[in-house]
Structure formats: C-alpha cells, structure tokens
N, C-alpha and C positions, 0 to 999 in steps of 0.2 A: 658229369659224375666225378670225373678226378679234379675237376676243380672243388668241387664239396669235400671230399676225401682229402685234399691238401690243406683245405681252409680247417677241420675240423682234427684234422694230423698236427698241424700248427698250436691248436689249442692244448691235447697233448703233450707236447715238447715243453710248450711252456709251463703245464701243471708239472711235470717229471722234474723240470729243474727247479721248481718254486720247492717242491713236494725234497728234494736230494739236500736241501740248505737245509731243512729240521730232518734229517735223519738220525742223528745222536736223539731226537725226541722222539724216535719212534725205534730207534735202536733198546734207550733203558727203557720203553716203554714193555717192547719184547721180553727183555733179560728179567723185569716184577714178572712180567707172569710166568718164569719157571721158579720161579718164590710163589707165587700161583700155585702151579700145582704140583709143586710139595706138598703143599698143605693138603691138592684134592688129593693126592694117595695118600698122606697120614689119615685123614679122615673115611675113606672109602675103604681102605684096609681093616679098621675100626669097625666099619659098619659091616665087614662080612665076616668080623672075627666068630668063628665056630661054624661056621654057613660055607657052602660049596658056592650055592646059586642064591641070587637077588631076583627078584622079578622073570625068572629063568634064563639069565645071563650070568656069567663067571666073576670074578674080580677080575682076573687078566683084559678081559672084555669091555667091561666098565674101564677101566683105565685106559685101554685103547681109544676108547670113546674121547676121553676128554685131553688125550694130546692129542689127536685129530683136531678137536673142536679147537685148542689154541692158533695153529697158522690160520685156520680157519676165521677166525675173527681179525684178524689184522687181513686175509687176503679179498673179504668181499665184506667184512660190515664197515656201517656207514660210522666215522666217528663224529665230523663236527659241518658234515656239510649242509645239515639244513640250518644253521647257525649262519656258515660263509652266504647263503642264499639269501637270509633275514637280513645280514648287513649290506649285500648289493642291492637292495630295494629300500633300506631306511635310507640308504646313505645317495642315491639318486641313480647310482653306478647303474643299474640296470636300464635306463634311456638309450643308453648308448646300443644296446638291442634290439631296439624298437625301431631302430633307425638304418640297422645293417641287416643282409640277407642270411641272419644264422639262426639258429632253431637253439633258444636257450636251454632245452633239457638236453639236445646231444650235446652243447658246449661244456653245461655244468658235468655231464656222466662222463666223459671227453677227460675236464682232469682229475674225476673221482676215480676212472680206470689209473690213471697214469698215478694218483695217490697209492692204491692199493698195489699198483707193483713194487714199489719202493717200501712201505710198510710189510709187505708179504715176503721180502726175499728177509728185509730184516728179521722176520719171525722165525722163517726156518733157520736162518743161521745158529742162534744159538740153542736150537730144538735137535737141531743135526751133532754137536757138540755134548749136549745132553743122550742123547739116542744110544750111545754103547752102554752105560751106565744102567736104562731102562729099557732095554730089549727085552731081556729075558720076562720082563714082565708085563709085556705087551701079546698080544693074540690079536693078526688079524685074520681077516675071510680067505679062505686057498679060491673063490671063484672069482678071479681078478678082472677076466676079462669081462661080461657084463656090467659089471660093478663100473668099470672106469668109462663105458661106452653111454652107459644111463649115468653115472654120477657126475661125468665134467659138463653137458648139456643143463644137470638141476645145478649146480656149480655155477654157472651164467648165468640163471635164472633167481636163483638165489640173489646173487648179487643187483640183479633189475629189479629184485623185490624190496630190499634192503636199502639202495639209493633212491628207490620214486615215494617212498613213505618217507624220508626223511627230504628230499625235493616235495612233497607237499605240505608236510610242517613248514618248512621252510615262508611257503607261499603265502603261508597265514598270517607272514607280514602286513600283507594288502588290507588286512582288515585288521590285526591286534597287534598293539603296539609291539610285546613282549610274547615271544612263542614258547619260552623255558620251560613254563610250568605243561602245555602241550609234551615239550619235547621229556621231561622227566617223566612223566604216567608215561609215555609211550615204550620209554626203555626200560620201566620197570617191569611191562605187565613183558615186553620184548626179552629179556632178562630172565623170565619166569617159564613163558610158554615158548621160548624159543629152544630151551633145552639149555640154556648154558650154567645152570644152579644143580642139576640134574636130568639125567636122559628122560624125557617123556614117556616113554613104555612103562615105567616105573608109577605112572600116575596108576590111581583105580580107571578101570577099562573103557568107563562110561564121559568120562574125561580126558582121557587119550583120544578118543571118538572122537568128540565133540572140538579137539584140538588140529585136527587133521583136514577141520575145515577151516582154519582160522590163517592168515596169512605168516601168521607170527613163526608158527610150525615150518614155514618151507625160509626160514630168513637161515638158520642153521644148524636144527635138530639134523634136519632132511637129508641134507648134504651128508653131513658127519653118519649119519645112520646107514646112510647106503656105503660109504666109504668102508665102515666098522662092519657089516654083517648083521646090522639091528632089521633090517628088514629085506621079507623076499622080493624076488623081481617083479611077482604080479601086486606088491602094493606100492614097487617103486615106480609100474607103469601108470597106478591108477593114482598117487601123487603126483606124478609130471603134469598128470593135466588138471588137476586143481592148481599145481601149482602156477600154469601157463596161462589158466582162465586167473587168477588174482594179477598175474604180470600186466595181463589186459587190462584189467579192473583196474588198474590201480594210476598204468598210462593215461584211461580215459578218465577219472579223475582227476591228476594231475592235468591234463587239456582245459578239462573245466575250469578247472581254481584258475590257472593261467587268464583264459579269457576272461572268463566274470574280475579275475584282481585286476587285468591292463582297464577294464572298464574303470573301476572303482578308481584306478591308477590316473587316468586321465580322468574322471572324472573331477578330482581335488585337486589340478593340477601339478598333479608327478612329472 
C-alpha cells in the first residue's frame, strides 16, 4: 500500500511542478475573470433593477452565487486534460503504461489534483484582494456548519465528475482521430446546464427537474448552491447520491472505453 501511495505521490510532485512553471498562465487567467464578473454584477444589477427578488432569491444572493462559482472553476474543473490524454495516445506516450504497474486514470487525476491546487490558490488570490470592495454586497447562508460538512464531500465529487468526462473524451482518441468537436458540444451544453451562464433554479421548474438528473448539474451548480444557501439540506442529501451514483457511472464507463480502446490499441498495432 505505501508503495502505491509513494508511486502515485510521485506523479503528483511532478504535475505540481510541471502545473507552478505556467502559473503566470493561470494567474491572468484568474485576474480576466474579475473583468468576469464585473460585468456579471453590471448585468445582474440590470436585470433586478425595480425587483426585490428573481426567481425568489435576492441580488445580494445571486451575486454571492457567482463569486463562489469563480474559485470554483479554477479549483475542480477540468481545463485541457482530456486534450493532454488525446495527445498521450496519438502520440504513442501511453505504451509506456501498459508496460508498468500503474493505473492510468489515478495517474492522470494524480496530476489533475496537483493542476487544480495551483490554479485554485491562484483564483482566490486576487478574489481575496477583490473581496473588501464587494462584501457588502455579498449575502451568505448563517447555517455554516451543515453546509461545509455536505458541501466539501459534493466538492470531491464534483470534481471526480468533472475530470472522468473529460478522461473519457479524452479516450475517444482510440477510435477518432480528432476529439474537439466532442470536447466543444460538451462544454457548451456543460456551460449551460452546469450553472455557470446563470443559477439553474432560475430555469422554469419542469427543467431544473429534469436537470438534477443530468451529470452536468453536480460539475458546479451543486457545489456553488450548497455553498450559497440555494438549496435545503434534504435536497443536498438527495443530490449527493445522484451525484455519487453518476461518479459510479461514469468510472465504469471510463473502464470500458479504456479496455475496449487498449483492444482497438493493440489491435492496429499501438
């Protein structure tokens, strides 16, 4: 067991220092989005001019939302790894695991964790430097303690959800030359029904429903929701495990692609 543990702490070290050489690229990458969201408070202020409540949530509330939802996307979404996956399979790199005793989706999530600590402390930093400026127009939840006890657990999960769909895009190397046009439909409709355009409660009802079962929902509406006060604890309990049954789903999927691709892989000689 610490022999596994040191082998896959190694991969680690090495994503964190690969991941600390482009930190200026995920540094301005952080600093556009509070030019971000600027614009979502000029715009959201706009949209409750004369109005108290939006979908029965506040402006203070709604804006809470969506600086939550910024570190948030720099600390568990996926940017370009089912990209770096496509290139270590077109390019033959991936043999070289077929041949050693390491499990390549803990290797790749190994320095997807170690990417998002580096890009995630970048995000808060100048969120934290921002933050007196926009307090007072911020509102969160006073019920902290539930809230952090269920939301760091979907917070992980989120994140296994978010890296094993882009690890099976990725996969579809094995069979299609080019995965982009995959990987754009994916972040659009991800984009849309993940909450990061607008909170999903704001959909008509019958579509937030229908949302709550789709994986896109728990990448990080979910999180951000439970963080914000968007939802109570009995739909935070009855999320975790749609959310935990798609983690499933989506592991045993990526197993499949895996085996049927080393088929296909060795079948053409790869």
């Amino acid at each position: 067991m610490l022999a596994i543990l040191t082998k896959y702490r190694a991969a680690f070290s090495v994503g964190l220092q690969s991941n600390i050489i482009y930190r200026w690229n995920f540094a301005a990458r952080a600093l556009f989005s509070l030019f971000h969201l600027v614009v979502v408070f000029t715009l959201w202020t706009a949209a409750f001019a004369g109005q108290t409540e939006v979908g029965g949530f506040s402006l203070n509330s709604t804006l809470t939302y969506f600086v939550v939802m910024l570190p948030l996307q720099f600390m568990i979404g996926a940017f370009n790894e089912d990209y770096q996956i496509s290139e270590e399979i077109r390019g033959g790199l991936i043999n070289q695991f077929l041949l050693k005793p390491i499990n390549y989706y803990v290797y790749r999530i190994s320095i997807f964790v170690s990417a998002r600590f580096v890009s995630g402390a970048l995000a808060i930093l100048p969120l934290l430097i921002a933050l007196p400026l926009i307090y007072d127009q911020l509102a969160f939840p006073s019920d902290w303690g539930w809230r952090l006890a269920l939301g760091l657990p979907a917070l992980l999960l989120s994140a296994m959800v978010q890296f094993t769909i882009a690890y099976c895009f990725g996969l579809l190397t094995f069979w299609f030359l080019e995965i982009q046009s995959f990987v754009i439909l994916s972040m659009a409709i991800e984009t849309l029904l993940g909450g990061q355009i607008f909170p999903l409660d704001l959909m008509p009802d019958w579509l937030f429903r229908l949302s709550q079962y789709l994986p896109y929902y728990y990448q990080m509406y979910f999180p951000a929701a439970i963080f914000t006060g968007r939802l109570d604890q009995a739909q935070v309990m009855q999320g975790l495990v749609i959310q935990a049954f798609w983690v499933l789903a989506l592991l045993g999927l990526a197993q499949l692609l895996w085996s049927r691709g080393l088929r296909r892989h060795t079948a053409v000689g790869g």
